[in-house]
PALUM-457458 format. One record per residue: x, y, z of N, C-alpha, C in turn. Coordinates in Angstrom, 3 decimals, padded with zeros to 6 digits, always signed. Each point is the difference from the previous one (the first is absolute). Layout:
(rec (X; Y; Z); (X; Y; Z); (X; Y; Z))
...
//
This chain:
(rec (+034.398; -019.899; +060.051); (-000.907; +001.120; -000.179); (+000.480; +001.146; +000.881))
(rec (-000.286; +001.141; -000.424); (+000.163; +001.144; +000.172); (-000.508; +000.711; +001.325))
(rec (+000.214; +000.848; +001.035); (-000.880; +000.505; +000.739); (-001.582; +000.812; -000.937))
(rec (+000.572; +000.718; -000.918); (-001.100; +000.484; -000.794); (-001.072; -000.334; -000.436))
(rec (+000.380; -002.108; +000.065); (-000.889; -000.693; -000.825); (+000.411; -000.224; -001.638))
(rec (+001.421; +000.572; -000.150); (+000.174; -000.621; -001.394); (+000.530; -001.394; -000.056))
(rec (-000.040; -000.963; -000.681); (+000.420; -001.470; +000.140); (+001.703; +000.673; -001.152))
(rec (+000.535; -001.319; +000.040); (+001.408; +000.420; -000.898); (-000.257; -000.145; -001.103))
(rec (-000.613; -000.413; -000.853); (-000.323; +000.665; -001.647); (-000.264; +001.589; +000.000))
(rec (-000.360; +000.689; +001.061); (-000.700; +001.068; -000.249); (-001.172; +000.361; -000.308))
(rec (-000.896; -000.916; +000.750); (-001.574; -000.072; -000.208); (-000.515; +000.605; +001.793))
(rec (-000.798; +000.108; -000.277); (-000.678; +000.459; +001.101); (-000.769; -000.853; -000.013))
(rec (+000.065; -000.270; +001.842); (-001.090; -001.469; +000.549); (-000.907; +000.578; +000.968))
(rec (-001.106; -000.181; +000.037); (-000.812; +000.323; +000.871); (+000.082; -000.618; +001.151))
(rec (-001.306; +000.231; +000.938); (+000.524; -000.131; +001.103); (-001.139; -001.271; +000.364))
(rec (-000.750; -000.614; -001.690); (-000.355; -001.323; +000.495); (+000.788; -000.619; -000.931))
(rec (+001.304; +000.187; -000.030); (+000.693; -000.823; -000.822); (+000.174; -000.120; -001.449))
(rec (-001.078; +000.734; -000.440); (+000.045; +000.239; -002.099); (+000.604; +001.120; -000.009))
(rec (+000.789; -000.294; -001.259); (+000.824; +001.224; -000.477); (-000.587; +000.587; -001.326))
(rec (+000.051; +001.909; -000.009); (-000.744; +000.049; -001.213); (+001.298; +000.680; -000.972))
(rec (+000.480; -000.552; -001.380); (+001.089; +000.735; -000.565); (-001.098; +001.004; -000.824))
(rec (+000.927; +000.912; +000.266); (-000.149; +001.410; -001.102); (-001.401; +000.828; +000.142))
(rec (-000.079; +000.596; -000.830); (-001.180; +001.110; +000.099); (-001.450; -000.951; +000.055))
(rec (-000.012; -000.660; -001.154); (-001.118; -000.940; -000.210); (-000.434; -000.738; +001.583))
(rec (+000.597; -000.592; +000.400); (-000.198; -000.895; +001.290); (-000.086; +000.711; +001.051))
(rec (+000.360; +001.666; +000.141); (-000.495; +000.243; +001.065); (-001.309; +000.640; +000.468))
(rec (-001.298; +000.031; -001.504); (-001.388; +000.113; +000.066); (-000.528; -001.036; +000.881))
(rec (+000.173; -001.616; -000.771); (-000.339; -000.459; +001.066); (+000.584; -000.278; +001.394))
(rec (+000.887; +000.206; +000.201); (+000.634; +000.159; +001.842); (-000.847; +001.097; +000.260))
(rec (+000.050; +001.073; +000.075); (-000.435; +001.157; +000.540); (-001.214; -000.317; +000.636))
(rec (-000.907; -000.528; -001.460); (-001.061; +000.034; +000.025); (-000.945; -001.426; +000.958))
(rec (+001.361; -000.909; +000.652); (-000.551; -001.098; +000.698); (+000.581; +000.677; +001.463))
(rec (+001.361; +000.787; +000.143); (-000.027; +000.377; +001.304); (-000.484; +001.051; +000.202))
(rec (-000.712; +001.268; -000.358); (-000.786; +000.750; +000.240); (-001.398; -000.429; +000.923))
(rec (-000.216; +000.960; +001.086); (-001.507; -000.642; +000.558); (-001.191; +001.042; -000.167))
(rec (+000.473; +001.001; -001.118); (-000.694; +001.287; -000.261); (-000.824; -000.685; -001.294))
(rec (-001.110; +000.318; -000.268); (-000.715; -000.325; -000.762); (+000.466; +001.386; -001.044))
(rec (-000.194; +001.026; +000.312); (+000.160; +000.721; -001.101); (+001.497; -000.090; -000.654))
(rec (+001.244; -000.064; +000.749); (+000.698; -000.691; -000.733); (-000.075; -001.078; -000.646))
(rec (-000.446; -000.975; +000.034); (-000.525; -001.238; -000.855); (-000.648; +000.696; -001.353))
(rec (-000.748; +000.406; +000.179); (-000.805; +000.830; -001.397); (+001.478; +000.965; -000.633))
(rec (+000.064; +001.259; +000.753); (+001.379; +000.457; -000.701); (+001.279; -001.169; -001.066))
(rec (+000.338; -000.852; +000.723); (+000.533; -001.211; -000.392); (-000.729; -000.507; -001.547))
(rec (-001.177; +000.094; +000.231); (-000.670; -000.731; -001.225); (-000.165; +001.211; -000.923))
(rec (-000.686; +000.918; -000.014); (-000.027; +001.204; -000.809); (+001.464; +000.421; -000.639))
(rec (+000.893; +000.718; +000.758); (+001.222; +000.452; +000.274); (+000.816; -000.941; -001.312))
(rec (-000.086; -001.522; -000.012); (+000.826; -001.092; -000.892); (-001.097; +000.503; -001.087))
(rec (-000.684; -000.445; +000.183); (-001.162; +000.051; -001.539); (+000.346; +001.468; -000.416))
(rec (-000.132; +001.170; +000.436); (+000.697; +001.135; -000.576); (+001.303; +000.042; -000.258))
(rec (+001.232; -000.399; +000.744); (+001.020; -000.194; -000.490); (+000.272; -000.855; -001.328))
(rec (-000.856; -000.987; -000.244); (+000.358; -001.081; -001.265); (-000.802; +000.781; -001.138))
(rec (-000.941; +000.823; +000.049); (-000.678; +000.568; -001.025); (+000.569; +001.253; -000.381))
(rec (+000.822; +000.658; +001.084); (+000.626; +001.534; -000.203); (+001.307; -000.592; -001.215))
(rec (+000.689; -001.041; +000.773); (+001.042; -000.732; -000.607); (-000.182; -000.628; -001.455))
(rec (-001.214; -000.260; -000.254); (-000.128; -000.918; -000.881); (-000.576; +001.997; -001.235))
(rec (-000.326; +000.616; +000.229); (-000.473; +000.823; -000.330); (+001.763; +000.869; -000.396))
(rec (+000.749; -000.040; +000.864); (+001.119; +001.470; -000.654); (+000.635; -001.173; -000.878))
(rec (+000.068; -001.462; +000.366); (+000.814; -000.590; -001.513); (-000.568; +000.047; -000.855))
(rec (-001.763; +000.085; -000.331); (-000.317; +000.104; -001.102); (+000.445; +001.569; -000.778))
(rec (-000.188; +000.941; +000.964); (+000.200; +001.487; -000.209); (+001.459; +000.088; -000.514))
(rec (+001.316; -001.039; +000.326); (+001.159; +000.240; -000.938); (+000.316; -000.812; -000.848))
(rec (-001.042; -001.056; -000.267); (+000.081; -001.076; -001.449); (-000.758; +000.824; -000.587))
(rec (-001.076; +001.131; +000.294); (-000.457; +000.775; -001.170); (+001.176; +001.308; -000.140))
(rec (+000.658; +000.475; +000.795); (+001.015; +001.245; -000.290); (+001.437; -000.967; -001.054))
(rec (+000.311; -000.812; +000.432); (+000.972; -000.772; -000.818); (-000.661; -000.087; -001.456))
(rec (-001.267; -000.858; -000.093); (-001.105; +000.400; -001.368); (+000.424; +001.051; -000.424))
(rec (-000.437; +000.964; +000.585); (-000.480; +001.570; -000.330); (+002.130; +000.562; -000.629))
(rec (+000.275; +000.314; +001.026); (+001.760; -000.009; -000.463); (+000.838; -000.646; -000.378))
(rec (-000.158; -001.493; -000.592); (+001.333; -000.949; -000.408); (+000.757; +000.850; -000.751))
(rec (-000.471; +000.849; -000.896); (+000.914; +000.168; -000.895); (+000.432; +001.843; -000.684))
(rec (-000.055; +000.358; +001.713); (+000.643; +001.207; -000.044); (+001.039; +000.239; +000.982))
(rec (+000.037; +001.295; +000.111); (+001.363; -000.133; +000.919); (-000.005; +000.017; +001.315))
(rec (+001.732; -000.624; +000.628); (-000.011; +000.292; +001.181); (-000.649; +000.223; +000.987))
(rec (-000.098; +001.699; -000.063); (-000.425; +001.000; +000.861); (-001.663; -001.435; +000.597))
(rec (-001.000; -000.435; -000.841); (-000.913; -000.622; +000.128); (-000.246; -000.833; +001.153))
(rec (+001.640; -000.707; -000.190); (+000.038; -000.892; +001.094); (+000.381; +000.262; +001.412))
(rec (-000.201; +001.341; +000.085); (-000.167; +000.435; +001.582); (-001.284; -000.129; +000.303))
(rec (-000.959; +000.289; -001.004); (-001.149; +000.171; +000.138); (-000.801; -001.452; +000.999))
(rec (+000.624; -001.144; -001.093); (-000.276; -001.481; +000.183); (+000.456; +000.031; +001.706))
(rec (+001.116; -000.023; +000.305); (+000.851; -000.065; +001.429); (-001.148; +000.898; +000.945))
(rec (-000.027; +000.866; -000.348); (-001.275; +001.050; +001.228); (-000.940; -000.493; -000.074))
(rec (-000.954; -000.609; -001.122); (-000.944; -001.259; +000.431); (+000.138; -000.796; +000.851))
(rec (+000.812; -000.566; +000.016); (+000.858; -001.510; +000.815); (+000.148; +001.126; +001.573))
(rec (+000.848; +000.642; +000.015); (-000.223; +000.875; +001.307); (-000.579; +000.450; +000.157))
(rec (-001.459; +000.463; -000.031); (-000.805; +000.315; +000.133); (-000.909; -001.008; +000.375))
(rec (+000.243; -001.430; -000.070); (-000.781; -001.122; +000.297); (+000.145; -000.322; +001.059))
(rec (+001.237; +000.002; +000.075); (+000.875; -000.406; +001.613); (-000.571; +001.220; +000.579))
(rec (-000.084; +001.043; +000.399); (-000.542; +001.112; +000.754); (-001.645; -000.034; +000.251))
(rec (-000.579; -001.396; -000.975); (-001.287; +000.087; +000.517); (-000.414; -001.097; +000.544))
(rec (+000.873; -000.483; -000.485); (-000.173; -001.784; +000.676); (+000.841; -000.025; +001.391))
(rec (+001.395; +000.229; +000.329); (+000.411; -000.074; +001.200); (-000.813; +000.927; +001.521))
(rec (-000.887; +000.770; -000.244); (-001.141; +000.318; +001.321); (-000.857; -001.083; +000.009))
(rec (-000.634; -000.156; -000.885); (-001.327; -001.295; -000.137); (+000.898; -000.968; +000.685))
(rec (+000.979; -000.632; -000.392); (+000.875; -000.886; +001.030); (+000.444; -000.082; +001.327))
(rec (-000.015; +001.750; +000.107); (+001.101; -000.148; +001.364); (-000.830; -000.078; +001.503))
(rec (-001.664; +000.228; -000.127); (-000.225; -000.288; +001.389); (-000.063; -001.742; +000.186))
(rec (+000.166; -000.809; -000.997); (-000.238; -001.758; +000.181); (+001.249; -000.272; +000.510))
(rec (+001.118; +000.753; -000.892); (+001.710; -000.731; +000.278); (+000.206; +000.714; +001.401))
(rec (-000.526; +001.340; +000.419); (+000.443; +000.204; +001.725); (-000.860; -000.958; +000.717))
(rec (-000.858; -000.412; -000.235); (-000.849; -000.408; +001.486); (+000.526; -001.739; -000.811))
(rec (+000.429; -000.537; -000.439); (+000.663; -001.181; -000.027); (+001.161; +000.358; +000.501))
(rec (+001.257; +000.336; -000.511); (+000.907; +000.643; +001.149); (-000.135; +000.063; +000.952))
(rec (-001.328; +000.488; +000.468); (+000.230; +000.016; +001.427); (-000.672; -001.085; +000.608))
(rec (-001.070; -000.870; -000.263); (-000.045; -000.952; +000.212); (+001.035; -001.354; -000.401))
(rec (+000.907; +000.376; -000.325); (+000.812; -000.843; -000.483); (+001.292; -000.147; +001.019))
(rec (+000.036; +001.380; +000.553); (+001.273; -000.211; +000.791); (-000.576; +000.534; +001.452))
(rec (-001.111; -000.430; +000.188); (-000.904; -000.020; +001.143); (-000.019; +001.210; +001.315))
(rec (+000.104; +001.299; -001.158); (+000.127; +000.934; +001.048); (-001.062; +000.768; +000.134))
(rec (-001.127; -000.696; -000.090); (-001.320; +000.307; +000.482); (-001.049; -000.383; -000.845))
(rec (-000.914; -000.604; +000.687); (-001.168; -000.052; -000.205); (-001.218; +000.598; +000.270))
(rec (-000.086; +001.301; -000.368); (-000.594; +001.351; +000.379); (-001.141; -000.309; -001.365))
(rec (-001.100; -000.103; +000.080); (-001.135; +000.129; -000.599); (-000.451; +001.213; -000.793))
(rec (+000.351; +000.526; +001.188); (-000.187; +001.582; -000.615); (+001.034; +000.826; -000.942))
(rec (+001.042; -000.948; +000.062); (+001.432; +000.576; -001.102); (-000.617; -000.877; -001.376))
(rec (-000.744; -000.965; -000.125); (-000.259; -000.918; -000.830); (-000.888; +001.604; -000.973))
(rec (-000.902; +000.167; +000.671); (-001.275; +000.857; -000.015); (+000.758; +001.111; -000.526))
(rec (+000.469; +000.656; +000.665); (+000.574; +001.486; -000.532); (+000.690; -000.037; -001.437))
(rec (+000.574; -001.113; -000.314); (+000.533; -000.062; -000.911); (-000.801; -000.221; -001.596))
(rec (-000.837; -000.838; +000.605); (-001.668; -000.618; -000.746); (-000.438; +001.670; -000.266))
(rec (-000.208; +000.707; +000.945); (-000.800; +001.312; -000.426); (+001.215; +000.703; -001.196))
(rec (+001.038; +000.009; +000.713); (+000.903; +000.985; -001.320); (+000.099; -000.932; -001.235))
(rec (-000.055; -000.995; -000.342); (+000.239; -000.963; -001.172); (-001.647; +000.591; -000.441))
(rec (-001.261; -000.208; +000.365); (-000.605; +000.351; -000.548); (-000.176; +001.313; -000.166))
(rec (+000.798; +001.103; +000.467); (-000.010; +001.726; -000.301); (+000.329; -000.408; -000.926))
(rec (+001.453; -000.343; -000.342); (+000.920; +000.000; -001.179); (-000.914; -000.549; -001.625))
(rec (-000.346; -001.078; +000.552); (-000.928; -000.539; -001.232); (-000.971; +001.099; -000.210))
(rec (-000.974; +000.525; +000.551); (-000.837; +001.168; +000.162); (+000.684; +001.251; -000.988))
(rec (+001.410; +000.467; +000.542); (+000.435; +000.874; -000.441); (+000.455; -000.040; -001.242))
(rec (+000.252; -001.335; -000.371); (+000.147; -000.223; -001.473); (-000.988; +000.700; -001.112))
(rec (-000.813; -000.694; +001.100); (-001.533; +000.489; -001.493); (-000.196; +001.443; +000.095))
(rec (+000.172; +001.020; +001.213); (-000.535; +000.943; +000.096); (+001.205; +001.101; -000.477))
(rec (+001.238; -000.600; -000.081); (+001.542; +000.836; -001.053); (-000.511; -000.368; -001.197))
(rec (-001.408; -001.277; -000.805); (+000.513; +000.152; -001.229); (-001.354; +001.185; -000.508))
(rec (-000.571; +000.860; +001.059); (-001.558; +000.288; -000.644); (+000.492; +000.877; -000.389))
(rec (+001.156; +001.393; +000.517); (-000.083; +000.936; -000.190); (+001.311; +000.007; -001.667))
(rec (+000.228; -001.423; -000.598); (+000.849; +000.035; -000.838); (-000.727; -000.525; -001.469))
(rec (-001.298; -000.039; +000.476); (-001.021; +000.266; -000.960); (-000.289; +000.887; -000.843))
(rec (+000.634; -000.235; -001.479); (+000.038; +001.453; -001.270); (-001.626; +000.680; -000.091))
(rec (+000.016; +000.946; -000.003); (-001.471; +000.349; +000.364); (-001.111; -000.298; -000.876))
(rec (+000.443; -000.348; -001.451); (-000.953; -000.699; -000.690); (-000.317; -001.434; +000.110))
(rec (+000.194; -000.645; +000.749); (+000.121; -001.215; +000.482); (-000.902; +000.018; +001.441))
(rec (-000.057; +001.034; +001.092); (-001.091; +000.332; +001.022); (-001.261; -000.193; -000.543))
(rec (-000.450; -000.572; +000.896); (-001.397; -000.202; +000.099); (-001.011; +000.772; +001.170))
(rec (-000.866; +000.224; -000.204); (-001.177; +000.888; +001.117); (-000.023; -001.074; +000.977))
(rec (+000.399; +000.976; +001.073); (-000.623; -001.145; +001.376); (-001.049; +000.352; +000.881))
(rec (-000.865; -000.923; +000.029); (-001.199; +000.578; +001.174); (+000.043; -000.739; +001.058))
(rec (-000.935; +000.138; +000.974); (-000.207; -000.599; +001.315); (+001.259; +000.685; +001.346))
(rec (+000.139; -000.627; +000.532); (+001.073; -000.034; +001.490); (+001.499; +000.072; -000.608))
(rec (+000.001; -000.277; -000.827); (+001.625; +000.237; +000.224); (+000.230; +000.933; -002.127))
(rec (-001.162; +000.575; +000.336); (+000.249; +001.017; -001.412); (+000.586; +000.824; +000.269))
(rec (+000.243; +000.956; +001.296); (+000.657; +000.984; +000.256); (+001.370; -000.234; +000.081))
(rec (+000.588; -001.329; +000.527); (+001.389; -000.104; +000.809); (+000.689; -000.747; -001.756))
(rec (-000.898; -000.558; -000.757); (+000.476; -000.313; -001.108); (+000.620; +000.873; -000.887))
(rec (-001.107; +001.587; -000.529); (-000.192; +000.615; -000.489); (+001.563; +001.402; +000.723))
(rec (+000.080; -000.015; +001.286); (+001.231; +000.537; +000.409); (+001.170; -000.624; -000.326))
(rec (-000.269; -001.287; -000.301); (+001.461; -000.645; -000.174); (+000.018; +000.126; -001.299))
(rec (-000.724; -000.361; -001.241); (+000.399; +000.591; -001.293); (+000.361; +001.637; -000.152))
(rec (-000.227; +000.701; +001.209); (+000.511; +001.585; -000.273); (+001.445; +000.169; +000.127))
(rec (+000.681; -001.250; +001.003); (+001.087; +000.015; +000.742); (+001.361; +000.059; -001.555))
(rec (+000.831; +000.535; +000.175); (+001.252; -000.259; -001.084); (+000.074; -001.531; +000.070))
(rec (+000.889; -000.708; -001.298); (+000.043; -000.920; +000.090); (+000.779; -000.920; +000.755))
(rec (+001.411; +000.999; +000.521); (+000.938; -000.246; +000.586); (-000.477; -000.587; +001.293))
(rec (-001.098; +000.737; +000.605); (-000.498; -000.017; +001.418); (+000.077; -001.423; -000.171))
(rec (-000.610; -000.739; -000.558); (-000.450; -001.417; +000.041); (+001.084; -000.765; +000.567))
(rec (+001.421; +000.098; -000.019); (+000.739; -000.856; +000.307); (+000.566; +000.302; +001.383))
(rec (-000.765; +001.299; +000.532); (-000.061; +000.079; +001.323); (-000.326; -000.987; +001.078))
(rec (-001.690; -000.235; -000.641); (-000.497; -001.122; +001.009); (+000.507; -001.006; +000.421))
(rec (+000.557; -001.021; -001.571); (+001.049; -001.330; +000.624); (+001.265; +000.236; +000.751))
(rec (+000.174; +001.191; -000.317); (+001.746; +000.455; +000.729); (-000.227; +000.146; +001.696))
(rec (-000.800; +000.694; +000.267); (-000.530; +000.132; +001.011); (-000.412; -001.220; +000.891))
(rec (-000.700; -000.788; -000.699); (-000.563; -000.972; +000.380); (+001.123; -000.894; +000.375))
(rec (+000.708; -000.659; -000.959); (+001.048; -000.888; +000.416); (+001.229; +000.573; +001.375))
(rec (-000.129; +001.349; -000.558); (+000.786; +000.292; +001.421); (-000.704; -000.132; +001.205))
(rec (-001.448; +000.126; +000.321); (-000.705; -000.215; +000.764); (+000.052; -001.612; +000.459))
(rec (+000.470; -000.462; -001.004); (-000.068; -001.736; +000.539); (+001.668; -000.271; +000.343))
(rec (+001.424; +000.479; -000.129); (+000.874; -000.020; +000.692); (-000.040; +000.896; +001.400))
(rec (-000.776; +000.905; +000.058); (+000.452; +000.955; +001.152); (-001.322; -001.223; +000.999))
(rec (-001.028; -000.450; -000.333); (-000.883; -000.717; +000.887); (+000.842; -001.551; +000.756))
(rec (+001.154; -000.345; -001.236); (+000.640; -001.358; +000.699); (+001.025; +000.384; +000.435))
(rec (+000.490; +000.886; +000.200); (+000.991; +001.068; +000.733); (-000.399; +000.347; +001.582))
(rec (-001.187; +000.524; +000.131); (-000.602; +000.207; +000.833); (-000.382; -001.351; +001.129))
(rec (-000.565; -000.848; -000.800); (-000.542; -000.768; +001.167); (+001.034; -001.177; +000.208))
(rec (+001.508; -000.097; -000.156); (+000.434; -000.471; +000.619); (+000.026; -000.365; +001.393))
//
């Protein structure tokens, strides 16, 4: 084994001895060496949004493949920017579980509060998802909003549509510049 903690297959071993391979296995590591409760929840939310975002853009290009089998080319860029466009929404939802396993993995801290910070930007990011898709709402499709959040709703359907992809952009950079930081 490795100073890092990798064993020689190329697995990563923890530091009670289980190794977790690949993306899948490191929800639950994270989520047993973490001592942050709100990371624990992030962990659980964070996967359940990742498998539904995921399970959601393959349906979105088994219906564009539907929709284009049998025209041209040019189409199948279209299909590919789906697919990248999946990866760009799914790899933030991922990346505060795979740093704080990383770093519990190669035991260069057990900072609670790095668990936490990361828990808060994973849930911006999820947050910001929903609030990039309000203002990409065709306006016959808006609905009247009342109560507490009619105003901040009602500004975001004013917003261009472009704005919307501000929030996640923002956001995910907000969750590299935060595990950057609290090294």
């Amino acid at each position: 084994m490795s100073e890092t903690g990798d064993t020689a297959d190329g697995t990563a071993e923890g530091e009670d001895g289980r190794s977790y391979r690949g993306v899948l296995g490191t929800f639950p590591y994270a989520f047993r060496q973490s001592r942050s409760r709100l990371f624990r929840a992030y962990a659980v939310v964070g996967g359940l949004a990742a498998v539904l975002v995921t399970i959601a853009f393959i349906l979105a290009v088994v219906v564009i493949i539907g929709a284009t089998a049998d025209t041209t080319a040019t189409l199948a860029l279209s299909r590919s920017f789906v697919v990248f466009l999946g990866i760009l929404v799914v790899v933030p939802i991922l990346a505060p579980v795979l740093f704080v396993a990383r770093r519990h993995r190669r035991k260069t801290g057990d900072d609670v509060r790095y668990d936490r910070r990361l828990a808060v930007t994973g849930f911006v990011f999820l947050t910001s998802l929903y609030v990039g898709l309000i203002p990409t709402v065709p306006a016959e499709h808006q609905s009247d909003v009342d109560g507490v959040f009619g105003p901040v709703v009602t500004f975001l359907y004013d917003l261009p549509a472009t704005v919307g992809l501000a929030f996640p952009i923002l956001a995910a950079v907000l969750i590299y510049v935060v595990h950057r930081q609290s090294r």
